[in-house]
KEKE-3310 file (N, C-alpha, C; in steps of 0.2 Angstrom, whole numbers, plus 5000, padded with zeros to 4 digits):
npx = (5004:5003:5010:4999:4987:4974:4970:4966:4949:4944:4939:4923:4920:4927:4930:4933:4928:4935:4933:4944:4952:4961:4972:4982:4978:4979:4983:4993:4987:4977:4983:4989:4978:4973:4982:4985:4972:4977:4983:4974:4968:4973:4977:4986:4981:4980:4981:4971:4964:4964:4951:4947:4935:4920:4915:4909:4897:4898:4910:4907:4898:4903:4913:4903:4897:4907:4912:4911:4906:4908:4919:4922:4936:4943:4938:4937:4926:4925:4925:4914:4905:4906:4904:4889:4882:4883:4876:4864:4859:4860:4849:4838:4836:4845:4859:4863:4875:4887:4891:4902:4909:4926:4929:4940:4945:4933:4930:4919:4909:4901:4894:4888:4881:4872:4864:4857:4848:4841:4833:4827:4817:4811:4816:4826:4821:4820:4822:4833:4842:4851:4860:4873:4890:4899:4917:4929:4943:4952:4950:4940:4929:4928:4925:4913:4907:4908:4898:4885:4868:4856:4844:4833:4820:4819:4819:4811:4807:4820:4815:4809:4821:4832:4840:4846:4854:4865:4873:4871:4868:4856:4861:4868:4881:4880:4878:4865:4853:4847:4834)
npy = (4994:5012:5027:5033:5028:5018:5007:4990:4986:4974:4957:4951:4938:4924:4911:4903:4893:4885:4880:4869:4865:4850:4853:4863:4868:4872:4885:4900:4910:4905:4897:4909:4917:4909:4911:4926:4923:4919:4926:4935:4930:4926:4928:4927:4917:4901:4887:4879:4863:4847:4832:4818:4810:4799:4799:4808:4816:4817:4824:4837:4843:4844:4853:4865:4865:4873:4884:4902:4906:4903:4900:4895:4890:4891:4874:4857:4843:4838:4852:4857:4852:4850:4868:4865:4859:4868:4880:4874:4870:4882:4886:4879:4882:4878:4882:4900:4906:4915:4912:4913:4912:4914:4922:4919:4925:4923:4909:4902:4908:4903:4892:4902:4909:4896:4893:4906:4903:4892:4898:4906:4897:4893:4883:4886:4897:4913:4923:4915:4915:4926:4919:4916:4925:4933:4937:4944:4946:4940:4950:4957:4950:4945:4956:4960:4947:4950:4961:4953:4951:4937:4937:4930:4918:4904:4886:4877:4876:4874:4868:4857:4848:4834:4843:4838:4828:4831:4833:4850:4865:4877:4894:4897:4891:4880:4864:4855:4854:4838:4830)
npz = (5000:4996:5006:5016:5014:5018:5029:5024:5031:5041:5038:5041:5040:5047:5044:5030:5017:5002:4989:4977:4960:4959:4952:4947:4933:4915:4913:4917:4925:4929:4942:4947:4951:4961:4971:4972:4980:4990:4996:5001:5009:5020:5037:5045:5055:5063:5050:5050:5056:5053:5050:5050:5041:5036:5024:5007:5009:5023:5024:5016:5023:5037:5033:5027:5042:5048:5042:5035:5026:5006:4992:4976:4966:4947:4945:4943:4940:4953:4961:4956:4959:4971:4973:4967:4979:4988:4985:4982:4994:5000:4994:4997:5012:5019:5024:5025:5020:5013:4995:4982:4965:4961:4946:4936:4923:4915:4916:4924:4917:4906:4917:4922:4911:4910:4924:4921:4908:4914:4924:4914:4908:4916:4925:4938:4951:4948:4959:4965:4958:4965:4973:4975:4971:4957:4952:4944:4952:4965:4977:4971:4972:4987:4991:4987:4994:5006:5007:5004:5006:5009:4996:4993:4994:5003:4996:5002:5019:5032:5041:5038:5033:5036:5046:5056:5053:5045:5055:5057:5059:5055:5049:5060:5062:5071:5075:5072:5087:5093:5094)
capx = (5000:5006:5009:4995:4982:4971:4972:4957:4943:4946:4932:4919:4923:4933:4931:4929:4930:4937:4933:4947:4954:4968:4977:4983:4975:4984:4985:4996:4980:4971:4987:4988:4973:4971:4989:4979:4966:4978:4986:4968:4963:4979:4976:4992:4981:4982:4975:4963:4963:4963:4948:4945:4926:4919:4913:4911:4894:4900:4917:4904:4892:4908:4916:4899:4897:4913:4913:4902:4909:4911:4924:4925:4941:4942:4941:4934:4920:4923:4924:4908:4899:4903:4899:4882:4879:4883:4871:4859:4860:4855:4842:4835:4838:4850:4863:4861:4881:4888:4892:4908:4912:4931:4928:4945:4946:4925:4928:4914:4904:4897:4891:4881:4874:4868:4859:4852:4844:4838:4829:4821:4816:4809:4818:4826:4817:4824:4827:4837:4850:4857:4862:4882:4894:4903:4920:4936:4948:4949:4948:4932:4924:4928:4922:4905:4905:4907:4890:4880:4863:4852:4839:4827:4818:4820:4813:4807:4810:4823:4814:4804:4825:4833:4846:4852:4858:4869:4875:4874:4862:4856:4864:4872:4887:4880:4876:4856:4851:4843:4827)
capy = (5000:5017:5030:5037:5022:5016:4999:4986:4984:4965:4955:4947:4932:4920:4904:4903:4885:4887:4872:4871:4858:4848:4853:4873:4868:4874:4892:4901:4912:4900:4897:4914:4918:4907:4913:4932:4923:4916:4931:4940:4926:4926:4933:4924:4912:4893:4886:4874:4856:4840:4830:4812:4808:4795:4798:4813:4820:4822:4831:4845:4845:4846:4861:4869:4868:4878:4891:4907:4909:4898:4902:4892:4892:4886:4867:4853:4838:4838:4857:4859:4848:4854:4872:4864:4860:4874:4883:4872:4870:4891:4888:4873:4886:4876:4889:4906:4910:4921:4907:4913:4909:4917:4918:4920:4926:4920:4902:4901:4911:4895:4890:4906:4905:4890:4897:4913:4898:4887:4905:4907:4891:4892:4877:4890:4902:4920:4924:4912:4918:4929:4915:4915:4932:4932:4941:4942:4947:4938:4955:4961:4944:4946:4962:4956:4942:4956:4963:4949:4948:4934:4942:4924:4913:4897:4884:4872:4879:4871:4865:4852:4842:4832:4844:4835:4820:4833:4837:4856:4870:4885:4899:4899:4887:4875:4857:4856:4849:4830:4829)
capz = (5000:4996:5010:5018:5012:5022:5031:5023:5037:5043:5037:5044:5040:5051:5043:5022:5013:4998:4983:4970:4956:4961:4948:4941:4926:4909:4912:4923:4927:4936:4948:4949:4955:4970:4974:4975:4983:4997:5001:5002:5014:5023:5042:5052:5062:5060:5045:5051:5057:5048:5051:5047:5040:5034:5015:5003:5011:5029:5023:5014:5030:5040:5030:5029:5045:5053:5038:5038:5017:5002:4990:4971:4964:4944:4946:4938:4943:4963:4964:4951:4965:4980:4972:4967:4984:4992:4981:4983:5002:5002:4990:5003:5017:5024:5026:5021:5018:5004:4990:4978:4960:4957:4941:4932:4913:4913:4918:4927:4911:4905:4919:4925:4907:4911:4926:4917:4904:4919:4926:4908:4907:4924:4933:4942:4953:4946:4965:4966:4954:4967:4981:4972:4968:4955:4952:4943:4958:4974:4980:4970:4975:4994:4994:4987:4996:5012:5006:5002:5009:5006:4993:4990:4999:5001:4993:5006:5026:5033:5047:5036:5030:5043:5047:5062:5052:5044:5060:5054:5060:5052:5047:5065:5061:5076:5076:5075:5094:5092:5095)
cpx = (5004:5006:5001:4988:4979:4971:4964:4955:4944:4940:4928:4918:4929:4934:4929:4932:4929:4939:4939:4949:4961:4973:4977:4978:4980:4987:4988:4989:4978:4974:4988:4984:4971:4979:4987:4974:4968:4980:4980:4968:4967:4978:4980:4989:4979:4976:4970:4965:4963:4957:4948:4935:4927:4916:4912:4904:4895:4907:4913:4901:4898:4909:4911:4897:4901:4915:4908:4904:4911:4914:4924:4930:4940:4944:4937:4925:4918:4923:4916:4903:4899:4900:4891:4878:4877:4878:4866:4856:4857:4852:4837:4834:4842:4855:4861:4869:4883:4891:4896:4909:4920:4931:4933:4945:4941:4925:4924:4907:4898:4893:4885:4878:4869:4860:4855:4847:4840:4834:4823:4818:4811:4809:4824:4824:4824:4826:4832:4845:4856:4860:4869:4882:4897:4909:4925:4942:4945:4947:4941:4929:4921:4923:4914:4904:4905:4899:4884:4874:4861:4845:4831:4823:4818:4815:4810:4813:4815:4823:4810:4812:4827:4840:4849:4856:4863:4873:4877:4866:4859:4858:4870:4879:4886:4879:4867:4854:4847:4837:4825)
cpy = (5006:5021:5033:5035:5019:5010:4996:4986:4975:4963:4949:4942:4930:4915:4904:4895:4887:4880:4877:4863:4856:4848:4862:4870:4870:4879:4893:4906:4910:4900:4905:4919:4916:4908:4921:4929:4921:4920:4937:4937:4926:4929:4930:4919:4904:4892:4881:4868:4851:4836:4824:4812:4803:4794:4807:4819:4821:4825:4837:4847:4847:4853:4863:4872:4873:4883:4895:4909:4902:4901:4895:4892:4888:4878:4865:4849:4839:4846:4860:4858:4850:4864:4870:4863:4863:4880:4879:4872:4878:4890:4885:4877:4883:4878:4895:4911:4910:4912:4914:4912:4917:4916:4921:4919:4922:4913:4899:4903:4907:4893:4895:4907:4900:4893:4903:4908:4896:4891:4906:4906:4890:4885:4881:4896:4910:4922:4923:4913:4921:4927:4916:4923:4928:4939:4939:4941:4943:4945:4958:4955:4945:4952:4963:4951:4944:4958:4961:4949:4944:4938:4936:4922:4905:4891:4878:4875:4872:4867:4856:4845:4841:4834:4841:4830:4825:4836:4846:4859:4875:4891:4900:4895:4882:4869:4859:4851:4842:4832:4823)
cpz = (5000:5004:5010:5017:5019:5025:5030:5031:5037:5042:5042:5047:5044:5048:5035:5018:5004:4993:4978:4968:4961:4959:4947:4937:4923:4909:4918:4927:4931:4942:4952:4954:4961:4973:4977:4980:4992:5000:5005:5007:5020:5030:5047:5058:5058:5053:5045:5055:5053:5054:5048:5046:5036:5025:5014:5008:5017:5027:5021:5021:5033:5035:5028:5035:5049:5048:5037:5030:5013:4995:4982:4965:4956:4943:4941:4941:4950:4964:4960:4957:4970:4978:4972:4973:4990:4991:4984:4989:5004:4998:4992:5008:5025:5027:5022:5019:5012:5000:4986:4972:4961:4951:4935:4925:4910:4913:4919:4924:4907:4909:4924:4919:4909:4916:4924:4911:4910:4923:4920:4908:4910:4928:4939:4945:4952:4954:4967:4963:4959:4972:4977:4971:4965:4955:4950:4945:4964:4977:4979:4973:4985:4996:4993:4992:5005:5013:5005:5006:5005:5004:4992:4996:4999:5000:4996:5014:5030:5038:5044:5034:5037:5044:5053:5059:5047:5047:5058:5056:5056:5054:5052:5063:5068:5075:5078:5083:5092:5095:5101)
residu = (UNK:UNK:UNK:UNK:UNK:UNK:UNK:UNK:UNK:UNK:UNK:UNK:UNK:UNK:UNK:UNK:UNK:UNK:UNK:UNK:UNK:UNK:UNK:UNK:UNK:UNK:UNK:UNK:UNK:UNK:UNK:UNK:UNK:UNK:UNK:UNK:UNK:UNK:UNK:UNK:UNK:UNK:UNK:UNK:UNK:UNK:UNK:UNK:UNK:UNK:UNK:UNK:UNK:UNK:UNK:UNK:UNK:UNK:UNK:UNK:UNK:UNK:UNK:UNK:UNK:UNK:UNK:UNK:UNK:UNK:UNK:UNK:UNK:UNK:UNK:UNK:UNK:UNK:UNK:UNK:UNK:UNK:UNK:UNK:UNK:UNK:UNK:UNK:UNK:UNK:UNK:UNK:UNK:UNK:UNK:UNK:UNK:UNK:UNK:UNK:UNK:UNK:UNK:UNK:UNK:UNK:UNK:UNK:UNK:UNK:UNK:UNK:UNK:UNK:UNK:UNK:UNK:UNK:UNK:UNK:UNK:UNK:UNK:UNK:UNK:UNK:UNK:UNK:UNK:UNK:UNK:UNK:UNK:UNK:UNK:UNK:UNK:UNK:UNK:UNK:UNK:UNK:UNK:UNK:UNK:UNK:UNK:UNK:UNK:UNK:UNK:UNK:UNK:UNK:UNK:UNK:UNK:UNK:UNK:UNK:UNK:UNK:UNK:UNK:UNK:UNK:UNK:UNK:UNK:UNK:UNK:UNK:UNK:UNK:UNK:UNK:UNK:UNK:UNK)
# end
């Protein structure tokens, strides 16, 4: 930062889960981008835990439940699907946290067509459109992803799935109490 700049405002966010390929992909671009996206995220305190689970859907439940942000770097199949999920999980109103495409040099352009078609169409509700940001800097995205309110409603109350067996609460980031 130049002299006399002002110091970012510390974000909100403490805890952001962050889907990407396992690979760079082709371009140096991509690599580049979650390089920006780490030093954006970068706050000097540990990086987290390793947890063991038991299959693919409690690792999501798990990492949705101890993140209050979700973050999709360009990837491929597993980062496509946990995106889908996390979308859809706020469109279920099983959480209601900011969802992310970084969407580096329109990667992601494809596939928010896709939804602007699936809105026309009407298999998705227009509301709906606004559960994700997109953006082509970590830093514009964050800064959306700072701002988000949820603008929808969702599309069956959250009271009616069986969030306890995803040991995951709403909105609060707690384990839903047993019944």
């Amino acid at each position: 930062m130049g002299d006399g700049a002002a110091a970012a405002a510390p974000s909100r966010f403490r805890t952001i889960c962050v889907f990407c390929g396992s690979s760079a992909g082709h371009r140096k671009v991509f690599a580049d981008a979650a390089l920006e996206l780490g030093h954006e995220l970068i706050s000097g305190e540990s990086i987290g835990e390793v947890k063991v689970v038991d299959d693919m859907h409690q690792r999501k439940a798990e990492m949705a439940r101890q993140s209050e942000a979700f973050i999709a770097l360009p990837g491929g199949y597993g980062t496509m699907e946990e995106l889908l999920e996390m979308i859809t999980w706020c469109q279920l109103g099983i959480h209601d946290k900011p969802v992310g495409l970084l969407n580096v040099d329109g990667y992601y352009d494809p596939l928010i067509a896709l939804f602007e078609k699936g809105a026309t169409e009407g298999f998705i509700n227009p509301d709906c459109k606004q559960i994700f940001v997109s953006a082509p800097t970590a830093s514009e995205l964050l800064t959306k992803m700072e701002q988000y309110t949820r603008l929808h409603q969702e599309v069956a109350p959250a009271t009616t799935w069986e969030i306890s067996e995803l040991g995951y609460g709403k909105g609060d980031g707690a384990p839903a109490e047993d019944s």
